[in-house]
VOMAR-259108 format. One line per 2 residues: their letters; for each residue x, y, z of C-alpha. Coordinates in steps of 0.25 Angstrom, whole numbers, plus 2048, in hexadecimal, padded with zeros to 3 digits. Example, Ala and Ser with C-alpha at 12.3 -4.5 7.8 and 13.67 -1.06 7.14 Angstrom:
2
as> 831 7EE 81F | 837 7FC 81D
end
This chain:
162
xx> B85 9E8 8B4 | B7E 9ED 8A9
xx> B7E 9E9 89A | B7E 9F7 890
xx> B80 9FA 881 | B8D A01 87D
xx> B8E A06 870 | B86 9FC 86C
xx> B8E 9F1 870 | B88 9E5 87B
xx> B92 9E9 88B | B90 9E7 898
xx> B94 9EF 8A4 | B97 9EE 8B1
xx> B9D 9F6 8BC | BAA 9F0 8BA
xx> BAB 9EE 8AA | BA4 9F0 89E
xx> BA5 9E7 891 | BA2 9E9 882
xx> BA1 9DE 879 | BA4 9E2 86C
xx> BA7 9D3 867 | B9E 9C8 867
xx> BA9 9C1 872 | BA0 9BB 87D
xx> BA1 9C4 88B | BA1 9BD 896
xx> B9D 9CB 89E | B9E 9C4 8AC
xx> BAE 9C0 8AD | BB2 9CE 8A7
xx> BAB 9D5 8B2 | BB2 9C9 8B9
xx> BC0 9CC 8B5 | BBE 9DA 8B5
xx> BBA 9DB 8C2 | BC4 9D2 8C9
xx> BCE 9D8 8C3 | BCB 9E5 8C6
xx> BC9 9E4 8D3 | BD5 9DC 8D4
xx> BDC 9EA 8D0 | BD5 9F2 8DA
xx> BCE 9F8 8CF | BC0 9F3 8D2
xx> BB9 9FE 8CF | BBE A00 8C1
xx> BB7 9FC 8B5 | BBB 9F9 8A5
xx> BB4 9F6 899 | BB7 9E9 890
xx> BB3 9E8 883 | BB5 9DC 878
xx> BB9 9E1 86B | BBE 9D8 85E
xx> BCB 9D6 859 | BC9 9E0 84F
xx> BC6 9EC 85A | BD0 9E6 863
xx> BDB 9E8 857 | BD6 9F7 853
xx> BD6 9F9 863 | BE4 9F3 865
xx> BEB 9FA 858 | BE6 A08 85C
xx> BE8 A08 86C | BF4 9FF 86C
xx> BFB A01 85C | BFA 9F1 85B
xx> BF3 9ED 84F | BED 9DE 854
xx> BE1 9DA 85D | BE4 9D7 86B
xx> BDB 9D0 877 | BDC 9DC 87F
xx> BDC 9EA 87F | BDB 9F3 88D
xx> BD7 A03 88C | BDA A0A 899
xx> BDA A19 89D | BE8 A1A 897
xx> BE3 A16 88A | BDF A1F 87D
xx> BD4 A14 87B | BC8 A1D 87C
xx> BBF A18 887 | BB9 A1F 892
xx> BBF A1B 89E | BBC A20 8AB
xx> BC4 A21 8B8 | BBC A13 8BB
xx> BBF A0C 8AE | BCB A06 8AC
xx> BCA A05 89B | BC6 9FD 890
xx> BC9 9ED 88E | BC7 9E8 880
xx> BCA 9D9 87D | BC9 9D2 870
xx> BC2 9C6 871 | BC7 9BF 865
xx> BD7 9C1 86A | BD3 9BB 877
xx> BCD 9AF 870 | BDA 9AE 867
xx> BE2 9AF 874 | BDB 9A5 87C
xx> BDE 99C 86F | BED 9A0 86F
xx> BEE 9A0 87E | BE7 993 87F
xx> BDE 999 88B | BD0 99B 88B
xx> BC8 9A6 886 | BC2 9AA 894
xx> BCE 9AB 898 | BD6 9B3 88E
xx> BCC 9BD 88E | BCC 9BF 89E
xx> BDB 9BF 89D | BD9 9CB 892
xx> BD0 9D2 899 | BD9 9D3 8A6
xx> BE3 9D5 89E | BDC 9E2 898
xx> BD6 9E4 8A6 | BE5 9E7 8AC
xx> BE7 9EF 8A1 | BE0 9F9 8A5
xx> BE3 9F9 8B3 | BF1 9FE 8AF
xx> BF9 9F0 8AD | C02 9F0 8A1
xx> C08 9E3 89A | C11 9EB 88F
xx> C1A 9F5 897 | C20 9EC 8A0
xx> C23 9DE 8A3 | C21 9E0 8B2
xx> C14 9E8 8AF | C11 9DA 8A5
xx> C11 9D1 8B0 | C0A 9DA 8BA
xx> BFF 9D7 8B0 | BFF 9CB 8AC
xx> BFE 9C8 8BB | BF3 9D0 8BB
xx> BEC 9C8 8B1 | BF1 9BB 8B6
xx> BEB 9BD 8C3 | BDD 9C1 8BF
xx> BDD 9B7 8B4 | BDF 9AC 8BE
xx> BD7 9B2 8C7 | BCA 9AF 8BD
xx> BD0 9A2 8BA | BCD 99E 8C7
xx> BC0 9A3 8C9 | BB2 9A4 8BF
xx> BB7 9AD 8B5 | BBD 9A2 8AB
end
């Protein structure tokens, strides 16, 4: 693992998963390479690797309005091959996860769950997203996911991760 400047901005890389930080929204770098990883390799994709980065509610809106026509911020956003978000991805990179902190934090409240938790939960989410499950085209599709999530979700319930 190696730290490295990008664009100016503080990340951190590994083999599996890179992250920029672009708010000032504590990482806990460990338990995303966690999740990342036990997720992964749960999908028999392994050797695969993504890039996380933490934007503000602000970006996440002018992210959300111009790749998905929906003017309001979101927790989540997902940028795969199949995407017109312009990031480089490789055959061994899966895409681009952005999450807003500040709309995890508001969820959390309104969900009445904790904020590790929310934010794990998102990021799975956005993890699936780009291994090809959908949520919006089909109910069936819907509940493969949210199986999907609920599974590793509970899966780190149970272990150190939370």
């Amino acid at each position: 693992m190696g730290i490295f400047v990008y664009s100016g901005i503080f990340g951190i890389i590994d083999k599996m998963i890179e992250i920029n930080n672009l708010t000032n929204f504590a990482v806990d770098k460990q338990s995303f390479l966690q999740v990342a990883k036990k997720v992964l390799l749960g999908e028999n994709r392994g050797t695969q690797t993504l890039s996380l980065a933490f934007v503000s509610k602000e970006e996440i809106k002018k992210l959300n309005k111009k790749f998905r026509k929906k003017n309001k911020a979101t927790d989540v956003l997902a940028f795969g091959e199949i995407s017109n978000f312009q990031f480089p991805i490789s055959k061994k990179n899966l895409g681009e996860i952005v999450i807003c902190p500040e709309v995890v934090k508001e969820n959390a409240k309104k969900y009445k769950t904790a904020v590790r938790q929310e934010m794990m939960k998102v990021f799975i989410h956005g993890i699936l997203h780009l291994l090809g499950y959908e949520h919006e085209k089909s109910k069936k599709e819907a509940e493969m996911m949210a199986e999907k999530e609920k599974k590793y979700l509970d899966n780190f319930k149970l272990g150190n991760c939370f």
